[in-house]
DRENLOMI-974351 format. One record per residue (C-alpha): residue in three letters; x, y, z. Coordinates in Angstrom, 3 decimals. Example, Ala and Ser with C-alpha at 12.3 -4.5 7.8 and 13.67 -1.06 7.14 Angstrom:
 type       px       py       pz
  ALA   12.300   -4.500    7.800
  SER   13.670   -1.060    7.140
//
This chain:
 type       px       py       pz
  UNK    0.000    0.000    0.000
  UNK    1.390    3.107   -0.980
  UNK    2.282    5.650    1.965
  UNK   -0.244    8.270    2.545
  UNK    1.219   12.552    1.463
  UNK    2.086   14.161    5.412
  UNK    1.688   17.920    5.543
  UNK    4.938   19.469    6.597
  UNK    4.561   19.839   10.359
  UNK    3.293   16.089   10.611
  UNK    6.923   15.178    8.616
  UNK    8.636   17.665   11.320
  UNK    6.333   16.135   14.197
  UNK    7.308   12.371   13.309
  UNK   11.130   13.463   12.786
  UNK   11.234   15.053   15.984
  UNK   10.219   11.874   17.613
  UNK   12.641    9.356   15.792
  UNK   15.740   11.491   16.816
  UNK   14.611   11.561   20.304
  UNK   14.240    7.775   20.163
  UNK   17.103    6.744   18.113
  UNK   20.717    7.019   17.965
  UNK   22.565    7.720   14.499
  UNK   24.111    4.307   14.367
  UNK   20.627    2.593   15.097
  UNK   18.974    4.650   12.533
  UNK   21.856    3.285   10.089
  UNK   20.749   -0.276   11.095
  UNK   17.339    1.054   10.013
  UNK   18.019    2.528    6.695
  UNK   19.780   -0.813    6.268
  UNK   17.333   -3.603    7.110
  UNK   14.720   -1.260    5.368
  UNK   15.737   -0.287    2.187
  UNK   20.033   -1.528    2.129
  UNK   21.290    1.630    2.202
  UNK   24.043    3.034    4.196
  UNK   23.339    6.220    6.201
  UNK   26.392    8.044    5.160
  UNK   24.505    8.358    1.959
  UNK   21.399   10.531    3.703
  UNK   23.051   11.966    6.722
  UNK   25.760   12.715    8.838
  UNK   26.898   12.217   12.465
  UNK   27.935   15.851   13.490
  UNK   24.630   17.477   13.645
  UNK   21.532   17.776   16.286
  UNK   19.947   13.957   16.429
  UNK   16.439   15.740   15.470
  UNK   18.288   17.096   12.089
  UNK   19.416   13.382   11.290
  UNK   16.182   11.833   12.267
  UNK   14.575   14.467    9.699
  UNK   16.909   13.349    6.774
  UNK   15.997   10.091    7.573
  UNK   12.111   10.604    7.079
  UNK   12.340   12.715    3.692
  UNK   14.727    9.618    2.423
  UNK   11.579    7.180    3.508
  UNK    9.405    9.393    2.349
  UNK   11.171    9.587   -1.222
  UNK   11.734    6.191   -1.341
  UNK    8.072    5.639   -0.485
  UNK    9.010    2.886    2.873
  UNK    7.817    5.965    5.557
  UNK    5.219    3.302    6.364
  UNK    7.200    0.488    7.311
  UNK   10.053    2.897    8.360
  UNK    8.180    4.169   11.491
  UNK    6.897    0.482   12.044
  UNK   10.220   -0.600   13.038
  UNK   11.129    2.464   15.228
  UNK    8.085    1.525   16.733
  UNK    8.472   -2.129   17.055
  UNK   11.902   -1.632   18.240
  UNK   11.540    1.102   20.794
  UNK    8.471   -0.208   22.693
  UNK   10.111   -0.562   25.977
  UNK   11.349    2.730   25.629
  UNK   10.236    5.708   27.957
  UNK    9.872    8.139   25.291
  UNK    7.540    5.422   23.598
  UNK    3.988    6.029   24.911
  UNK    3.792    9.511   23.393
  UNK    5.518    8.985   20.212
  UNK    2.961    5.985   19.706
  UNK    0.032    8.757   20.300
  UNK    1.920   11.136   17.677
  UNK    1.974    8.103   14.976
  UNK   -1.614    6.820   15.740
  UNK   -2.437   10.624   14.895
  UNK   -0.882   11.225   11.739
  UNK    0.538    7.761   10.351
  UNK   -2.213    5.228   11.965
  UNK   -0.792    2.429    8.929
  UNK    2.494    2.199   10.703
  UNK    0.531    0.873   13.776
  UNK   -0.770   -2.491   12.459
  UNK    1.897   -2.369    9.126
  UNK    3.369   -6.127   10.707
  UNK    3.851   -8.828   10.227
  UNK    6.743   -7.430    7.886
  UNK   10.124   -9.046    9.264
  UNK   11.514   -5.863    8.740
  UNK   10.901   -4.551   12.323
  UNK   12.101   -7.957   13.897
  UNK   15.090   -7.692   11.498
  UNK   15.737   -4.557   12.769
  UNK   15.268   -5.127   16.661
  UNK   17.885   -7.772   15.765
  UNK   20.213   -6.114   13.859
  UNK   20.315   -3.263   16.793
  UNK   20.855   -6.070   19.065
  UNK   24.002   -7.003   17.490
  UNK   25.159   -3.106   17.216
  UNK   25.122   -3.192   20.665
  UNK   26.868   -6.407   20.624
  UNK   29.988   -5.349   18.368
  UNK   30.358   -2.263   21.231
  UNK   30.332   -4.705   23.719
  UNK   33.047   -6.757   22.499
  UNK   35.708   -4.079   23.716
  UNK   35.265   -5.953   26.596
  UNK   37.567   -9.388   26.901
  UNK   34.662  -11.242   29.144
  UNK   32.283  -10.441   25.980
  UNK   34.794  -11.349   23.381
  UNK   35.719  -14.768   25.422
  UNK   31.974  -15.834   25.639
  UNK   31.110  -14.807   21.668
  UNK   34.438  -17.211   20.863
  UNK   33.013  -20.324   21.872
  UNK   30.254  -19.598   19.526
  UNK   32.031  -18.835   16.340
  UNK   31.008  -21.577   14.737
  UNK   27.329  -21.036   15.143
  UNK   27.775  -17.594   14.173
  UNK   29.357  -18.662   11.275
  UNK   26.892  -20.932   10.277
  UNK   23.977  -18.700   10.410
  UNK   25.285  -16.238    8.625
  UNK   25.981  -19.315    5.727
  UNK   22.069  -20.535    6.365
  UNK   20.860  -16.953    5.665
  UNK   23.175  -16.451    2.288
  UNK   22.062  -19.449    1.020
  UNK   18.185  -18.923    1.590
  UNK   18.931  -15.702   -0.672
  UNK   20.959  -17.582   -2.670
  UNK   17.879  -19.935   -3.630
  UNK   15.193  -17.520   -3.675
  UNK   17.376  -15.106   -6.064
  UNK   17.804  -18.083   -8.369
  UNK   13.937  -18.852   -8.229
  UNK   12.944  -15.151   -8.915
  UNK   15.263  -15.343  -12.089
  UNK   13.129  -18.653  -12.894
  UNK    9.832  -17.201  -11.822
  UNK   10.307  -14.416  -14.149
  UNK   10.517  -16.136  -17.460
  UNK    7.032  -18.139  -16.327
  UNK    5.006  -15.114  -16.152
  UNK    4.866  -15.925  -19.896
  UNK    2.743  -18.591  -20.159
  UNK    3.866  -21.635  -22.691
  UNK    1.240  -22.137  -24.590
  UNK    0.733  -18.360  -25.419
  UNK    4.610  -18.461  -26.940
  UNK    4.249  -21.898  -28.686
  UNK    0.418  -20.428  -30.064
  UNK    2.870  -17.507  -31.244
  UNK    5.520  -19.429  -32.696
  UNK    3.192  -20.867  -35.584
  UNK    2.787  -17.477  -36.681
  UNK    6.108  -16.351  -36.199
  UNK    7.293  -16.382  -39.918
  UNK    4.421  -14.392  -41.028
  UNK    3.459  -12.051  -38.214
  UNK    5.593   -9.550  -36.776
  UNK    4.096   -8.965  -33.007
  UNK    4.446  -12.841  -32.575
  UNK    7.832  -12.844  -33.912
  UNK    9.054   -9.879  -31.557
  UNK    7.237  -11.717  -28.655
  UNK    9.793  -14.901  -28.830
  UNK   11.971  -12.359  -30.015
  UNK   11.659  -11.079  -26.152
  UNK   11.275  -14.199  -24.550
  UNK   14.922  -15.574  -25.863
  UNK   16.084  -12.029  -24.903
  UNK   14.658  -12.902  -21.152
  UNK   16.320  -15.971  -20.845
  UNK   19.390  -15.437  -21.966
  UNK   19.421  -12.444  -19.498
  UNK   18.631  -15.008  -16.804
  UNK   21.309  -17.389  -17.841
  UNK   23.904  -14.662  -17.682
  UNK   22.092  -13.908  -13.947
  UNK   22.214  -16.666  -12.483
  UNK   25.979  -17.436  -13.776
  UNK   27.108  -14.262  -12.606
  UNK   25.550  -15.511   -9.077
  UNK   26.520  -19.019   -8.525
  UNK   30.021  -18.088   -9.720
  UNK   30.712  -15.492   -7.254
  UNK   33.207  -17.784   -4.822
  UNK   31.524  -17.389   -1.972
  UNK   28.165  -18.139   -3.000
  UNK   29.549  -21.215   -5.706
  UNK   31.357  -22.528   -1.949
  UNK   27.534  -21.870   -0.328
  UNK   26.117  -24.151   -3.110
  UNK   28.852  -27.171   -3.820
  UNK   26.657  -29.872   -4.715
  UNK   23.861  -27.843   -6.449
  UNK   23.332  -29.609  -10.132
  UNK   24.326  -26.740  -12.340
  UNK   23.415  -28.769  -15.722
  UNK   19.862  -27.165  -16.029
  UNK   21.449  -23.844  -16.582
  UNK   23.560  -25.100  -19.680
  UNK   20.689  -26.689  -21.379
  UNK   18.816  -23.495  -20.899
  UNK   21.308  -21.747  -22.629
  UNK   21.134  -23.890  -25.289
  UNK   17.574  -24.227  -25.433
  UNK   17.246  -20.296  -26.097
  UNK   20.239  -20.732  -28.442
  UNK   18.045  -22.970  -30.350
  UNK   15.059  -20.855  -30.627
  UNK   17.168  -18.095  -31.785
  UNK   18.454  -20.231  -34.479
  UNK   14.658  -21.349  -35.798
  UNK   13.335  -17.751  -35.257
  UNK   16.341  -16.640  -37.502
  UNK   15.615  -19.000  -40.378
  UNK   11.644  -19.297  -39.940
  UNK   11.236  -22.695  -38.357
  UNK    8.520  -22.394  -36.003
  UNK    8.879  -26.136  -35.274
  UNK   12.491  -25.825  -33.908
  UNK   10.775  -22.576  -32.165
  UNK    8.598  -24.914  -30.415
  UNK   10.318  -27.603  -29.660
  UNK   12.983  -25.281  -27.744
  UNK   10.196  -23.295  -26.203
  UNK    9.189  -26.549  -24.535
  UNK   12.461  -27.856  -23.603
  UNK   12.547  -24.672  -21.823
  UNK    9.140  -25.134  -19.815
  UNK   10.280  -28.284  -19.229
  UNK   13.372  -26.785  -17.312
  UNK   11.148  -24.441  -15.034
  UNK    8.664  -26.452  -14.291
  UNK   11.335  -28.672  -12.987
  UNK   13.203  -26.487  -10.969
  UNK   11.112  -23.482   -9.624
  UNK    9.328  -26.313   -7.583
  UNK   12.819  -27.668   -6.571
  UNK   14.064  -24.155   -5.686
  UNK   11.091  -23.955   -3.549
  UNK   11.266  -26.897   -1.680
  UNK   14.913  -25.920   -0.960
  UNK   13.900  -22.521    0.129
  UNK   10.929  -23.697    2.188
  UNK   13.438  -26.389    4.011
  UNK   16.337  -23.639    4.513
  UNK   13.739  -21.373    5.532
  UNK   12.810  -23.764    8.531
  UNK   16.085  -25.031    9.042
  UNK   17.681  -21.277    9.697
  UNK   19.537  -21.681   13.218
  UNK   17.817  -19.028   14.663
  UNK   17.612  -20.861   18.363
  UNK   21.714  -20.716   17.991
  UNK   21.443  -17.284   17.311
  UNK   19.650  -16.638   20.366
  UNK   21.779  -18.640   22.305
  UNK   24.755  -16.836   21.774
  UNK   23.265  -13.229   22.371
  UNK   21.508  -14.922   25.418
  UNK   25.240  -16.388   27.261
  UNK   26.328  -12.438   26.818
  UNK   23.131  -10.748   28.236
  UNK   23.549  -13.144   31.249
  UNK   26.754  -11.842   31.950
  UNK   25.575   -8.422   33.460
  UNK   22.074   -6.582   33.822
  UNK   23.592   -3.840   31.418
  UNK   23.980   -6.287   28.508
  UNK   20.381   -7.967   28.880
  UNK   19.438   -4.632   28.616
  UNK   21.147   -4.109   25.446
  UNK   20.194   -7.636   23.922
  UNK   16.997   -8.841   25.571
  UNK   15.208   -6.887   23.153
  UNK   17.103   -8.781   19.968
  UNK   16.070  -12.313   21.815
  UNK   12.935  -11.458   22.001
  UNK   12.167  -10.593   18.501
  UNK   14.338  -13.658   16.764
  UNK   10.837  -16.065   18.219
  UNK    9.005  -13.643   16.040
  UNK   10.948  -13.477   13.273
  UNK   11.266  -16.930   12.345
  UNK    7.352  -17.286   12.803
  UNK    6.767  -14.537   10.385
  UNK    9.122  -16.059    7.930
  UNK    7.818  -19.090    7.744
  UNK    4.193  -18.317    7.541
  UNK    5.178  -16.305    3.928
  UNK    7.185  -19.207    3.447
  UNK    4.075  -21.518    4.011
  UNK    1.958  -19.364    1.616
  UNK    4.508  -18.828   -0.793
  UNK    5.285  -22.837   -1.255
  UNK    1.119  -23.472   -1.207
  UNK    0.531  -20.748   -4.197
  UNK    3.385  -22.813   -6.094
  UNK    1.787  -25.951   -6.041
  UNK   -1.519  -23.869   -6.382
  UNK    0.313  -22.283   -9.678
  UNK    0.978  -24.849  -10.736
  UNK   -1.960  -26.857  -10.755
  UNK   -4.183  -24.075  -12.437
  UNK   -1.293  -24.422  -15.545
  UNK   -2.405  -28.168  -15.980
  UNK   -5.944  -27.488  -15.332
  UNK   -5.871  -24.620  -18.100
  UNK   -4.451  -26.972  -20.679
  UNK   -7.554  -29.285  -20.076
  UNK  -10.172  -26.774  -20.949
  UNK   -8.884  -27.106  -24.460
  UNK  -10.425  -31.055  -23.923
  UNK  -14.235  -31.999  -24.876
  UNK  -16.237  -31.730  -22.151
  UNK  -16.275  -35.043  -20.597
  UNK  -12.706  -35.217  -20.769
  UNK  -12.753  -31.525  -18.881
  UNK  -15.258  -32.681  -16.214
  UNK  -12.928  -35.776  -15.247
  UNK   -9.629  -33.913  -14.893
  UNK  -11.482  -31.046  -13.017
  UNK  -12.344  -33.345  -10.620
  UNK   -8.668  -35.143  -10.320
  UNK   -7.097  -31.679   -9.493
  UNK   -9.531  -28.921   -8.752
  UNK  -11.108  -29.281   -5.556
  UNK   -7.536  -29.529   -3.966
  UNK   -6.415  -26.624   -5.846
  UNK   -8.980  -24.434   -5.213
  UNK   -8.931  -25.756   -1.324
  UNK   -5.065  -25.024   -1.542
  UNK   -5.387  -21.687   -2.820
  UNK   -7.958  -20.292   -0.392
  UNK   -6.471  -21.554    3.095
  UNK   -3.589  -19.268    2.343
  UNK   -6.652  -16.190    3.074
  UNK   -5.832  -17.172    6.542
  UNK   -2.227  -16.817    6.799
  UNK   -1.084  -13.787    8.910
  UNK    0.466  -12.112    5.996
  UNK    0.191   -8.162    6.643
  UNK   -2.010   -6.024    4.651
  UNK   -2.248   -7.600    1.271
  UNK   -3.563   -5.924   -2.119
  UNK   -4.991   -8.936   -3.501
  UNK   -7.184  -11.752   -1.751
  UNK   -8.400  -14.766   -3.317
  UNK  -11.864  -14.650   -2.888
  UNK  -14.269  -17.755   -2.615
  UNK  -16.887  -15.785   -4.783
  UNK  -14.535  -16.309   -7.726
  UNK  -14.225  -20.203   -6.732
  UNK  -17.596  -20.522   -6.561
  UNK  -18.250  -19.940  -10.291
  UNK  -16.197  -22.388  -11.166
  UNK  -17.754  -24.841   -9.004
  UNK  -21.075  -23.425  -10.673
  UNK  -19.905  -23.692  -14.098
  UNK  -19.244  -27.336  -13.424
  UNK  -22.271  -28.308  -12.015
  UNK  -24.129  -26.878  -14.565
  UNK  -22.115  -28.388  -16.929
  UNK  -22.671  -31.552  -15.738
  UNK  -26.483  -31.141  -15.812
  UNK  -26.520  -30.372  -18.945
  UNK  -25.018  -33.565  -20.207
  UNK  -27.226  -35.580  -18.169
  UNK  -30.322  -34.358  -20.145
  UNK  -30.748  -34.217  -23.841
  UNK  -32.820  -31.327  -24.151
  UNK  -29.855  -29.103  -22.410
  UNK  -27.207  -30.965  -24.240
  UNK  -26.730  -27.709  -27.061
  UNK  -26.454  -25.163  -24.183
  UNK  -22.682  -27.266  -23.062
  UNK  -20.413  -25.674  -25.377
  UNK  -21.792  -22.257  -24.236
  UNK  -21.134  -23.321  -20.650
  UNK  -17.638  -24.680  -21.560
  UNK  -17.052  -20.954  -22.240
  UNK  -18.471  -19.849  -19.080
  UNK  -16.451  -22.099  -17.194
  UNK  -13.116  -20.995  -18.988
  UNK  -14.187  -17.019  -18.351
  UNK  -14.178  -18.310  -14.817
  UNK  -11.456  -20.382  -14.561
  UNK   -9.275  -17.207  -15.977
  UNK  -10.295  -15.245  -13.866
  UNK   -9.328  -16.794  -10.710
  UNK   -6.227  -18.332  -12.098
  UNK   -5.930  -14.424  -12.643
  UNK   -6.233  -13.470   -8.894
  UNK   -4.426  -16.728   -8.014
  UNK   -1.345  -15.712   -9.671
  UNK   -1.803  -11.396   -8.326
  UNK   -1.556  -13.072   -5.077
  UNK    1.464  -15.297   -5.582
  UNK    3.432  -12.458   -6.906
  UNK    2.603  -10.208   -3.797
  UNK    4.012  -12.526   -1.464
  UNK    6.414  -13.602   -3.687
  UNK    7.763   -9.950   -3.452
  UNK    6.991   -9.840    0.271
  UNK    9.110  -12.744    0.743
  UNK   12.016  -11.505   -1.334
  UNK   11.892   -7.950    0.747
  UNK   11.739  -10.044    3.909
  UNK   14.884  -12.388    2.702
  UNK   16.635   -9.171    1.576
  UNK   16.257   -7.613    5.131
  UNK   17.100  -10.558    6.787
  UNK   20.394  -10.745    4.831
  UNK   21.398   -7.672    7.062
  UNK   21.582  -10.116   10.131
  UNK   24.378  -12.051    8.142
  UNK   26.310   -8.881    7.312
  UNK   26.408   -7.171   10.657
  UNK   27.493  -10.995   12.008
  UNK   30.231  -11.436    9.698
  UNK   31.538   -8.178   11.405
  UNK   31.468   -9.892   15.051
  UNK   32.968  -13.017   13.797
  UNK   35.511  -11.145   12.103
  UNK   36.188   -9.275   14.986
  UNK   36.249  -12.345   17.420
  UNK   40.212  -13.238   18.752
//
């Protein structure tokens, strides 16, 4: 949702408030989590903390995060004294920020804060002695966070090229010699993939990352290549059926590994070491009542931040398999009708079933809800379908319901797929935040004796 225009003295009023809240290096960790970008590029340290604050807001408010930007100052700073009346000043004149969770981005941020505080902690040698004897944790969450954006970068790239649907391209191909809009569309779509070839090489070859992902099968990415290499050549010399036969070899390739990429994703996702995490920040703050102080808060909000990463998770990996079924289902409506009514009832009800549960994940404000009115047709188109075949005196009216049923169908594959690629971008945001978690660790265990 886009963030609502603030008169002047509500911009002043809310910037006020942060820099009486916030320090300059924790509003660094939040220009960080919430938009990766340093605050040496929007500030500077040798000015009133009001005057940083306020360069702070007119970056979220260009960047359009002011939102979500205030969420985590308030998420963060709940404990804090001057709390109670900055939450009055935001329900006043930015209610949104108030209920603008379950983002990760404020948990992110609580923890990122919490391991500021740790790196200025670690001048002292008990702090540094009790961190050592969990460098290898630390090091291994930071390598289980990489590699979740590792995975979810590489199924983005995928993701991308299937927003094109297959038999659209191979429907164009026939036409390709002839026509010029279908031969610019596969034109486009070899231009698409071989930009995601060249993506996801210049990714998995980056030393770190390739060390991240030893074992991955890298073949898939070759035969892509080739693939698009292929339908260059039959576009080039008007041979729609080498066009087609590469276009599929291509499907063939995402539809086998976006739903591998996902299932890794969904098991790194759940496998992140978070409990570690909190473990180590948990054997400093018992040291001394001035270090719970410091990381309580960062403990606290690690329980919360795995939940809310796994319920997108959960959605995300449902509206795959939903996705997925709804591309199989739309190839049957080009059947006769009893062919259609069979296969609808092989894979429908536990698509549609699939699709709506994911209504009642706590996802955050969303744009786009499946709604059950839009199932419902479909389940009415079928019925009536079926009654119409059962008596001979209806029997003319089926092909005319066939239609109905595939205006239907379309239209809530249409929603379906509005609502995957909402939290599909909610998901990458909340991997891309997380990421900052890694960073700011590598700095401890870089710093560790």
């Amino acid at each position: 949702m886009p963030d609502p225009a603030l008169p002047s003295e509500s911009i002043i009023a809310l910037a006020n408030g942060v820099g009486d809240l916030c320090t300059f290096r924790e509003l660094g960790d939040l220009t960080l989590v919430c938009n990766d970008e340093p605050i040496t590029g929007i500030s500077f340290e040798q000015q009133p903390q009001r005057d940083i604050a306020r360069d702070c807001i007119d970056w979220a408010v260009k960047t359009g995060i002011l939102t979500n930007f205030i969420a985590c100052v308030l998420y963060s700073k709940s404990k804090d004294p001057g709390f109670p009346p900055f939450q009055a000043l935001v329900k006043t004149v930015l209610p949104g920020a108030l209920d603008a969770a379950p983002s990760v981005q404020p948990q992110v941020y609580a923890v990122v804060s919490g391991i500021s505080h740790l790196e200025e902690l670690m001048k002292r040698d008990e702090v540094r002695g009790q961190l050592a004897a969990s460098r290898d944790k630390l090091t291994s969450i930071t390598q289980s966070i990489n590699l979740l954006v590792i995975y979810k970068t590489l199924h983005d790239t995928l993701h991308r090229l299937q927003t094109t649907q297959t038999r659209t391209l191979l429907q164009a191909a026939l036409t390709s010699v002839d026509d010029q809009i279908s031969s610019e569309m596969i034109a486009a779509y070899i231009g698409a993939t071989n930009r995601a070839v060249t993506d996801i090489r210049g990714l998995i070859t980056v030393p770190e990352k390739a060390m991240l992902l030893n074992g991955f099968d890298q073949s898939w990415i070759d035969i892509l290549k080739q693939s698009a290499s292929k339908c260059q050549d039959g576009l080039d010399n008007g041979l729609p059926a080498r066009i087609r036969i590469a276009l599929r070899s291509i499907a063939i390739i995402l539809s086998e590994q976006s739903p591998l990429l996902n299932k890794y994703i969904f098991n790194s996702a759940n496998r992140l070491p978070f409990a570690d995490l909190a473990a180590a920040l948990g054997s400093v703050s018992g040291l001394d009542k001035l270090y719970a102080g410091a990381l309580d808060p960062a403990i606290a909000a690690i329980t919360e931040l795995r939940k809310n990463l796994i319920d997108r998770v959960t959605a995300h990996d449902r509206l795959q398999t939903v996705e997925q079924n709804l591309s199989i289902l739309a190839e049957c409506l080009d059947d006769s009708a009893d062919l259609i009514l069979g296969q609808m009832a092989e894979l429908w009800p536990e698509t549609r079933s699939s699709a709506l549960s994911t209504n009642g994940l706590d996802l955050g404000p969303a744009t786009y809800v499946i709604d059950r009115k839009d199932s419902d047709r479909v389940d009415g188109c079928l019925l009536d379908i079926e009654r119409m075949q059962s008596d001979p005196a209806l029997a003319a009216k089926v092909p005319d319901q066939v239609k109905a049923l595939k205006r239907a169908f379309f239209i809530f594959q249409s929603k379906v797929g509005s609502h995957f690629f909402e939290v599909d971008s909610k998901l990458k945001s909340d991997f891309d935040s997380t990421a900052q978690i890694s960073n700011r660790l590598q700095a401890v265990v870089g710093a560790l004796p």
